[in-house]
C-alpha positions in Angstrom: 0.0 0.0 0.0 1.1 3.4 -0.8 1.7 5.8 2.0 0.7 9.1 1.9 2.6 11.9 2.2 1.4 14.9 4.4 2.3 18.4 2.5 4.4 20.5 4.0 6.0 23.9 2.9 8.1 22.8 0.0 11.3 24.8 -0.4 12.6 25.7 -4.5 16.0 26.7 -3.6 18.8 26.0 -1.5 18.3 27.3 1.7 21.7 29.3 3.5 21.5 27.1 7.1 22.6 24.2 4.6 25.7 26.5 3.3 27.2 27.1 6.3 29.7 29.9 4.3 26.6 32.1 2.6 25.3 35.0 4.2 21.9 36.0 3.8 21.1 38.9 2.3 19.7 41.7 3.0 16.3 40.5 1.2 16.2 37.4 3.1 16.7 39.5 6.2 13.8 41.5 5.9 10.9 40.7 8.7 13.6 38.2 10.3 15.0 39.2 13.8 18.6 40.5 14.3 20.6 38.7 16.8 18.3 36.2 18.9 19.2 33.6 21.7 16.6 31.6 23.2 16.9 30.4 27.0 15.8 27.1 27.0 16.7 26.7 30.9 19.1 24.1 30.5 21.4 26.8 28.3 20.6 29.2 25.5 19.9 28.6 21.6 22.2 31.2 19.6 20.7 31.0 16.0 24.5 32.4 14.2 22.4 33.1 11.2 20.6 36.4 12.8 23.9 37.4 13.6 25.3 39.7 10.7 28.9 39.6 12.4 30.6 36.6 14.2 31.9 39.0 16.8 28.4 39.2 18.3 27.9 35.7 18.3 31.5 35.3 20.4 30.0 37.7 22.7 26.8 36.4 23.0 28.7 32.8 24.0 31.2 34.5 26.4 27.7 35.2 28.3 26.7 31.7 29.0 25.8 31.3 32.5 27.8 28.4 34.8 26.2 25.0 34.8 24.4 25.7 31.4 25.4 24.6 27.9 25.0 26.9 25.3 25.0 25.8 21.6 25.3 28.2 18.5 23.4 26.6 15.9 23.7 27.9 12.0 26.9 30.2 12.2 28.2 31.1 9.3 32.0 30.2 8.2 32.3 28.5 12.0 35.9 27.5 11.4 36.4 31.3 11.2 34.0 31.8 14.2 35.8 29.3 16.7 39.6 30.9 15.2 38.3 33.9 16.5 38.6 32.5 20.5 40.0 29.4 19.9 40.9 29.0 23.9 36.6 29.6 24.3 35.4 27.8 21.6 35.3 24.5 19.7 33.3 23.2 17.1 31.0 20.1 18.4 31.5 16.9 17.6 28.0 16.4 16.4 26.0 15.8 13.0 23.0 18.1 11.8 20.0 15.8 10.6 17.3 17.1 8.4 13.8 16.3 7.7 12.5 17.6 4.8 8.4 18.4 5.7 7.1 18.0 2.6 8.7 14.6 2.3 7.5 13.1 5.5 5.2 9.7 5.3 3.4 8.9 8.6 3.4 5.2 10.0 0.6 3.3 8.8 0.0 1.1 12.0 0.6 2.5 15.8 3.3 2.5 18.1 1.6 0.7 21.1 2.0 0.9 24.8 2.9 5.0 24.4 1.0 7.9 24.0 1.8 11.3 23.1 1.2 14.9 24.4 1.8 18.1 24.9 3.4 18.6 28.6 0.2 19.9 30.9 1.8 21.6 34.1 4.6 22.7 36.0 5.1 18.9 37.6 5.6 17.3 34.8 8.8 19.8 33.4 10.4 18.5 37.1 9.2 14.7 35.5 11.3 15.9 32.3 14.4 17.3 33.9 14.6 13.2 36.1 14.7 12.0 32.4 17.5 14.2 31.6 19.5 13.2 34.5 18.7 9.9 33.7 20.5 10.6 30.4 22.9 12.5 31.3 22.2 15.7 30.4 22.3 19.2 31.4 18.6 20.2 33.7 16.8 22.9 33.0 14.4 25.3 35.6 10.9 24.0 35.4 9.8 27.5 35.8 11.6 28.9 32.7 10.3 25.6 30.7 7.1 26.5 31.5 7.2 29.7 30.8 8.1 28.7 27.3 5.8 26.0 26.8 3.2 28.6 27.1 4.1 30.4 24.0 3.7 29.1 20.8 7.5 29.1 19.9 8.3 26.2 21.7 6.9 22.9 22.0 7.3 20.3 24.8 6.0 17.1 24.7 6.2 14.0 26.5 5.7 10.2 26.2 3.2 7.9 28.4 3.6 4.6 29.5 -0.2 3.3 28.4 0.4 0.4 31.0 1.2 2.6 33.6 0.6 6.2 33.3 4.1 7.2 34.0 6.1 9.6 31.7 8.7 7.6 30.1 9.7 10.2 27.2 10.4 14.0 26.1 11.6 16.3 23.3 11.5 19.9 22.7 10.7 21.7 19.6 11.1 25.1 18.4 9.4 27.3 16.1 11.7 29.0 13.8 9.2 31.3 12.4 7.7 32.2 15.7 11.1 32.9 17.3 12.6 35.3 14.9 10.8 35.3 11.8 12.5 32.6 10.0 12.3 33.1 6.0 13.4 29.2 5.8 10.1 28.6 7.7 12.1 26.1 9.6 12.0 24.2 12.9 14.5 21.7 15.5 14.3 19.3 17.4 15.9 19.2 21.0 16.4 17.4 23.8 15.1 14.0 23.0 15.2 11.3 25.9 13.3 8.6 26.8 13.4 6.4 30.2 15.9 3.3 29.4 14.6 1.2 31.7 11.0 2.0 31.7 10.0 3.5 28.0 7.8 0.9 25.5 9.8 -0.3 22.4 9.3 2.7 19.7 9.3 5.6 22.4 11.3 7.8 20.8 10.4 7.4 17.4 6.9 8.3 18.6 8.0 11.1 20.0 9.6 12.5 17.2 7.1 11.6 14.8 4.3 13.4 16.7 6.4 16.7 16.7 7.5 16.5 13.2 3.7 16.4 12.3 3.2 19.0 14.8 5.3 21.7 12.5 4.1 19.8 9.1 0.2 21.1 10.4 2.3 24.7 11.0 3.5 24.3 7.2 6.7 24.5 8.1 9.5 23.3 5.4 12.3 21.4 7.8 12.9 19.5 10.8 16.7 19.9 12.0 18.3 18.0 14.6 21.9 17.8 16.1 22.9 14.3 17.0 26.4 13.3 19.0 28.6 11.5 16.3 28.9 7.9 18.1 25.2 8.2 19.3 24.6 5.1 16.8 20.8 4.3 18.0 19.5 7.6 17.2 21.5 7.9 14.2 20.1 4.7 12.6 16.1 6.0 14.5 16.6 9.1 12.3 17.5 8.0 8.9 14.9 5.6 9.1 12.5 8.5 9.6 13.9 9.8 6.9 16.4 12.6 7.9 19.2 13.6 5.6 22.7 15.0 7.1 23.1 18.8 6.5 26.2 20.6 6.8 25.1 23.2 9.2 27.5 22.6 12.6 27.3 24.0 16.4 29.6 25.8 18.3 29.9 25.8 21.5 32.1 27.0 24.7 34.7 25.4 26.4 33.4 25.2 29.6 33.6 22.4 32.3 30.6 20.1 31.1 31.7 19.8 27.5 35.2 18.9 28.7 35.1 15.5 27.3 33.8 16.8 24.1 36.9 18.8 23.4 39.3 17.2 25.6 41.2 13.7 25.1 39.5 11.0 26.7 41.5 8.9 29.3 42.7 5.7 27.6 40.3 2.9 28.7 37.8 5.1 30.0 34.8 3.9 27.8 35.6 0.6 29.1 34.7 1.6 33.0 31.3 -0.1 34.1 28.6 2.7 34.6 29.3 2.9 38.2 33.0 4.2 37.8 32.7 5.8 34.7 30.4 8.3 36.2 32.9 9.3 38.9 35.1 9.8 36.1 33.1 11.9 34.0 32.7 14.4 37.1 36.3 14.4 38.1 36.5 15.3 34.2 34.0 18.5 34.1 35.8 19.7 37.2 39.5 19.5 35.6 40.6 16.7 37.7 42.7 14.5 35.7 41.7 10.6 35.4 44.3 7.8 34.6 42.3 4.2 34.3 44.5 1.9 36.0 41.9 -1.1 35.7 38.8 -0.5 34.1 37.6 -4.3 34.3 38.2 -3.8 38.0 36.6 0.0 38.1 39.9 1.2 39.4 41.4 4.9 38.4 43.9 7.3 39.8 42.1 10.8 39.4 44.8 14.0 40.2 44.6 17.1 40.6 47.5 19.7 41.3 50.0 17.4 43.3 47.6 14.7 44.5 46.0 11.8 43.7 43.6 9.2 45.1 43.0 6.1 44.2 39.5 4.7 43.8 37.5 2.0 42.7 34.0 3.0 41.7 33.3 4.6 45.4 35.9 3.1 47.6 38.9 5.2 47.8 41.6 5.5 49.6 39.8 7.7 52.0 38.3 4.6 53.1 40.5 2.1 56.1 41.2 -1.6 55.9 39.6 -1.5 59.0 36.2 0.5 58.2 36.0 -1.7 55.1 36.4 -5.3 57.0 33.8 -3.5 59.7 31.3 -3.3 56.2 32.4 -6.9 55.2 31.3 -9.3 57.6 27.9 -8.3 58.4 28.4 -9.9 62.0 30.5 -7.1 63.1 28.4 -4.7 61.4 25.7 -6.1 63.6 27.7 -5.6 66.8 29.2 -1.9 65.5 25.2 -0.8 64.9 23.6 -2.5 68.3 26.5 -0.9 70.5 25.9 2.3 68.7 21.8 2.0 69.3 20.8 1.5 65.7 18.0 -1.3 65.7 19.2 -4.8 64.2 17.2 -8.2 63.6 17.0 -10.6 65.8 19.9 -13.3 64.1 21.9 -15.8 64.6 24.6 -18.0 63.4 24.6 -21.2 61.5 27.6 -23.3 60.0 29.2 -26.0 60.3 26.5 -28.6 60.4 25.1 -26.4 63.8 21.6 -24.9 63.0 20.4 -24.9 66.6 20.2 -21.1 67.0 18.9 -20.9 63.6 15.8 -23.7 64.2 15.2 -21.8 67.8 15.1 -18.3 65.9 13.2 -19.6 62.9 10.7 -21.3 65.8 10.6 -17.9 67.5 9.7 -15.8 64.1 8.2 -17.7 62.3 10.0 -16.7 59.4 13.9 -16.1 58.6 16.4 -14.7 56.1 19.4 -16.7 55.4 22.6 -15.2 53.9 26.4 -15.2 54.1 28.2 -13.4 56.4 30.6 -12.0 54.0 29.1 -11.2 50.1 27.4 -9.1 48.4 25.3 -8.5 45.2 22.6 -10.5 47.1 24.5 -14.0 45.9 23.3 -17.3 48.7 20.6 -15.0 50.1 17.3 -16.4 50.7 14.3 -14.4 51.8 10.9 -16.3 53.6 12.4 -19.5 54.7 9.4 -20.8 56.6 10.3 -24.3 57.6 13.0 -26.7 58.9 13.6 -28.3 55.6 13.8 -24.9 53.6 16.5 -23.6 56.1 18.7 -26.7 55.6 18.3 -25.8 52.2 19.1 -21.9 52.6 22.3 -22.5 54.5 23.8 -25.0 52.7 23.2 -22.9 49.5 24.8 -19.6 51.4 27.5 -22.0 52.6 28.5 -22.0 49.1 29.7 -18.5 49.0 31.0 -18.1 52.8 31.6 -21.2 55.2 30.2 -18.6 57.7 26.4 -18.3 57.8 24.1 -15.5 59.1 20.1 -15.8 60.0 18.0 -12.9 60.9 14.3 -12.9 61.5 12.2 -11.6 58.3 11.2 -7.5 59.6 8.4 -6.7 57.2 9.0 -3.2 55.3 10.3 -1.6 52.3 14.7 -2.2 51.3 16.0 1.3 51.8 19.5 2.0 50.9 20.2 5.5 52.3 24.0 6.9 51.2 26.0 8.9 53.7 28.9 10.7 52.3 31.7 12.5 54.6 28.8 11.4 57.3 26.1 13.3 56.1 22.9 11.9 53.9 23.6 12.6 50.3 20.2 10.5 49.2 17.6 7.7 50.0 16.1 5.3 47.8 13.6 2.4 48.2 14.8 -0.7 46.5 12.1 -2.8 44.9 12.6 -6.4 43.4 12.2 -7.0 39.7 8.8 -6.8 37.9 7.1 -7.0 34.9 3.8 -5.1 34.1 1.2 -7.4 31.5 0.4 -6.2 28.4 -2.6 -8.4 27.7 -0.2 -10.4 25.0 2.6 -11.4 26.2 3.7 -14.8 28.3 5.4 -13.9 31.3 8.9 -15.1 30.3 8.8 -13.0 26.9 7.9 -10.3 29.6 10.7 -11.3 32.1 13.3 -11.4 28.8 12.0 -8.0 27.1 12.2 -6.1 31.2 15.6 -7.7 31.3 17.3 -6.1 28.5 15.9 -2.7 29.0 17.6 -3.6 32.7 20.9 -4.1 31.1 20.8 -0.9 28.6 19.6 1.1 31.4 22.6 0.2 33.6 25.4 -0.7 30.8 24.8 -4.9 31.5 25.2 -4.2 35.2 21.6 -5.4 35.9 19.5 -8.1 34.6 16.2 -10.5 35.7 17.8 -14.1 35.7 15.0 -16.6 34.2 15.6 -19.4 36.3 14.1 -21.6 39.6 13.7 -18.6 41.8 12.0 -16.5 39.1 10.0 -19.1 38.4 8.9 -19.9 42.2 8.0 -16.2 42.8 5.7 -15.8 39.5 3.8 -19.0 40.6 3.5 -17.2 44.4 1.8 -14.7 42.3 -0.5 -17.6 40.9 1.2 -17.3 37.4 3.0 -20.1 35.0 5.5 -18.6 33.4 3.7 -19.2 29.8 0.5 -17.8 31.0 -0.2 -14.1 29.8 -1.5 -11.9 32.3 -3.7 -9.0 31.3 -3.0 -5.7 30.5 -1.1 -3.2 33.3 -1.4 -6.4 35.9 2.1 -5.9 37.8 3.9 -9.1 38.8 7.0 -9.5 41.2 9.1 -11.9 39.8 12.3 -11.6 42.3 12.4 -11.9 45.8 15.3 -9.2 46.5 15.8 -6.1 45.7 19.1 -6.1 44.2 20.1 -4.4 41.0 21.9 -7.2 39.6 19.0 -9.2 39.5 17.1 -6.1 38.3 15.7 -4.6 41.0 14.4 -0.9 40.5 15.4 2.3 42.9 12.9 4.9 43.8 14.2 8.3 45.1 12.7 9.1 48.4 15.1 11.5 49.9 12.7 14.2 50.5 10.6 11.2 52.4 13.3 10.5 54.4 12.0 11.0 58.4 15.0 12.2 60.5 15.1 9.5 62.9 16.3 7.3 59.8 18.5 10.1 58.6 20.2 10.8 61.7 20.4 6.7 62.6 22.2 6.4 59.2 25.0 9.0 60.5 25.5 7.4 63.5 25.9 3.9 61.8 28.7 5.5 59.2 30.3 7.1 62.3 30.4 3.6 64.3 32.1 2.1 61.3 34.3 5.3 60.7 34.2 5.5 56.9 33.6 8.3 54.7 31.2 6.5 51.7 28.4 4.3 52.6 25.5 2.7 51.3 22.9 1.3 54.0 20.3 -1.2 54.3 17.2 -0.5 56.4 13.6 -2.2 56.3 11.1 0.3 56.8 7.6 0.6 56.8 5.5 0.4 53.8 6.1 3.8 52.0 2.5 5.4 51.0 1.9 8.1 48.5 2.6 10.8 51.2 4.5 11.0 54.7 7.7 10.6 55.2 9.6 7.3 55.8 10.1 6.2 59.2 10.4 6.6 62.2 10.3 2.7 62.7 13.6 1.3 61.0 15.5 -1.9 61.2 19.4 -1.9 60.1 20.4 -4.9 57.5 24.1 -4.1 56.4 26.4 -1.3 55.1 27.8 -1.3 51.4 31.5 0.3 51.5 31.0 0.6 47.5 27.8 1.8 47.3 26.7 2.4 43.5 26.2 6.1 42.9 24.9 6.0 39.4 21.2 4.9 40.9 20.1 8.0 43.0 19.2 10.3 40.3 18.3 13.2 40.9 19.9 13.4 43.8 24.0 14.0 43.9 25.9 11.5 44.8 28.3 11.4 42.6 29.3 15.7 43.6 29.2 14.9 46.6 31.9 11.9 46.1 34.0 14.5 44.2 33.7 17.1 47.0 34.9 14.7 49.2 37.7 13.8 47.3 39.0 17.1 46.2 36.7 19.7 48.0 38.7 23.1 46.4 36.6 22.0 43.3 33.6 22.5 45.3 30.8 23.9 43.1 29.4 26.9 45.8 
């Protein structure tokens, strides 16, 4: 079947944005605005073909505010531009994609599971700016995104999860005609980032579909994009959609976060896993020099003046052998936390054949946990061991990964990892085990497999939903098979434990956080005496409102807490401050 094609503004001669050395003249100039930048929050839009000398558009870069990323679009002759201040400026390593309007074809069949619309209050630009952390981008004020959202000359849209309501997608358009009178009667596209754990398949090609036909109902004659050069995915999205490279450029400054766009990369840095590599990338902006000394292992020397400190992911050397053998046997953790009054389990030990204690304790609770005394990533850990057959079971499979064996009594609550850095609480999360949500089609295993790779593109392979006997046990708890096909937004836990390598999900709750918990947390990093924690508390069920707490039960300390899960909160800053505090951001 033919598809249609939905008329746009056709151009009949070359345009100048597409030949970056014309100038336009002074005919095309007429009605166009002289000289326009556009504050998108997150940095400023400087359109270098308003701009009738390049001096003005140096000094309208030389005004970029700290913490914002500024991008010339359009200048003319930009080799000339950036020779100008070449200490200030560099030319970015990106492509400009086109879309042609009067080309586009729309998709005959829907994208399901995601809906798109136009952003409806305040809330949701603070939704948008957690998906740009997410991704690693610059964050914009909500009130300034607002404020632009209610004019015509920009656009802001946002993709739905259909299953579950939540926004899982965004891009930003602008109006080139509304903003300065564009005689091109063009339009771009900014800013677009969808959820990698949580977004449908075909997220982000809804997204941009819905905004190109946005400006094809304005009549406008081009879509234009810039696209990082190694950004592969959204390259391939993009052609497919029909976008053409162009050989318009940007410019921008040379300012701390676009360091590693115009500054060698560290040898082996790529390699880092996404814990480590986001240290690095920090220690980067700020001008802290990063040698990888191991990047299977996570391990760099950063520098900076005539010091260094070696880390791995968060451990440094800030950290003692003592403080970190505290952290790793989580019986004399227990004994730090109970002399310093922070609430433990009830536990005891089991090994060597001797389950007394444990039968006595299971007898008294009813139900146990069984783990290792020294591990971590949640490996030998079993949760709801009920009976005396299951426990025999539970320690001799924990007795695989430490001889010595720990069993507490199961404290109902929500996992809540709180991080304390240089003793003070940098942010709280509540863990949840893996789940999948029904889409009315799908067996639960293809739902288990398709959850578990958006797990491991969201973390970089770090986390994943293993489909074997466990997974299996929980989805029948839940009164599925795994080949049955539950219906449509039904949620279904199909992990016991909360841990990101078996692709547990983190919810940020450090607003939540009641001060008892908080202040119990400082004491417990104190007790141990180390500078960069992660720990473990059960807490009440955590409602829609009220904070968390004050009831808490302490479960362990990680000394290498993972600081790319806490988004938005800033861990990673914090880590750096702690590190080398003279590149404090005040």
């Amino acid at each position: 079947m033919t598809v249609p094609r939905i008329a746009g503004h056709r151009r009949h001669a070359p345009v100048p944005t597409s030949r970056p050395w014309q100038q336009l003249s002074e005919h095309q100039r007429q009605g166009m605005d002289a000289d326009v930048v556009l504050d998108l929050a997150w940095g400023r839009l400087v359109f270098g073909q308003t701009f009738a000398a390049l001096d003005g558009i140096v000094t309208a870069l030389r005004s970029e505010e700290s913490g914002q990323r500024d991008i010339c679009i359009y200048p003319r002759d930009p080799h000339v531009l950036v020779g100008m201040a070449p200490d200030e400026l560099f030319i970015d390593p990106s492509y400009t994609y086109r879309l042609d309007l009067h080309r586009y074809r729309p998709r005959t069949d829907l994208i399901r599971g995601v809906f798109v619309r136009t952003v409806t209050s305040l809330a949701e630009m603070e939704q948008i700016n957690g998906i740009y952390l997410r991704n690693g981008m610059v964050t914009g004020d909500p009130a300034t995104m607002w404020a632009n959202h209610r004019t015509r000359c920009f656009t802001y849209l946002v993709a739905e999860d259909r299953r579950t309501g939540a926004v899982v997608g965004t891009v930003t358009g602008v109006d080139h005609v509304l903003a300065f009178g564009d005689p091109e009667g063009g339009a771009s596209l900014w800013c677009l980032a969808v959820h990698a754990q949580d977004a449908p398949p075909g997220t982000g090609e809804a997204l941009v579909r819905v905004l190109a036909e946005r400006y094809v109902g304005r009549g406008r004659a081009y879509l234009d994009l810039s696209v990082m050069h190694d950004n592969t995915g959204a390259i391939a999205l993009y052609r497919k959609l029909g976008f053409h490279r162009t050989p318009a450029v940007c410019v921008k400054r040379k300012n701390p976060i676009n360091t590693p766009l115009f500054a060698a990369r560290p040898p082996g840095l790529e390699d880092l896993n996404p814990y480590a590599r986001i240290i690095a990338e920090e220690a980067l902006r700020r001008g802290v020099r990063v040698e990888v000394t191991d990047p299977g292992w996570g391990e760099m020397r950063l520098a900076l003046g005539g010091r260094t400190v070696l880390t791995r992911e968060s451990l440094s050397e800030f950290t003692s052998a003592v403080a970190m053998s505290r952290c790793d046997d989580k019986r004399v953790t227990r004994r730090i936390m109970e002399r310093a009054g922070v609430r433990v389990p009830r536990g005891a030990a089991a090994g060597d054949g001797d389950l007394v204690a444990a039968r006595a304790l299971l007898a008294e609770c009813g139900e146990v946990v069984v783990k290792p005394a020294r591990g971590e990533q949640g490996k030998g850990i079993t949760v709801g061991v009920a009976s005396a057959e299951a426990l025999e079971r539970a320690v001799a499979l924990a007795t695989q990964f430490c001889p010595d064996v720990l069993v507490e009594e199961l404290v109902a609550g929500e996992d809540l990892r709180v991080v304390v850095i240089d003793h003070e609480v940098v942010a709280a999360a509540v863990r949840r085990p893996a789940e999948v949500v029904g889409d009315g089609r799908s067996p639960v295993t293809e739902l288990v497999e398709v959850t578990s790779r958006r797990r491991e593109r969201a973390t970089g392979g770090e986390s994943r939903i293993p489909l074997d006997a466990a997974t299996t046990e929980v989805v029948a708890e839940a009164g599925y098979a795994m080949d049955d096909v539950p219906p449509a937004g039904e949620r279904i836990r199909v992990r016991r434990t909360a841990n990101l390598h078996t692709g547990g999900t983190i919810e940020d709750v450090t607003d939540r956080l009641h001060p008892q918990v908080a202040q119990a947390a400082v004491r417990a990093s104190r007790a141990i005496g180390i500078p960069v924690t992660g720990l473990d508390f059960l807490v009440p069920d955590v409602g829609a409102s009220g904070p968390i707490g004050p009831e808490h039960v302490f479960i362990e300390a990680n000394e290498r807490p993972g600081l790319a899960n806490h988004e938005p909160q800033p861990t990673v800053e914090r880590f750096v401050d702690l590190l080398f505090p003279e590149t404090r951001r005040r």
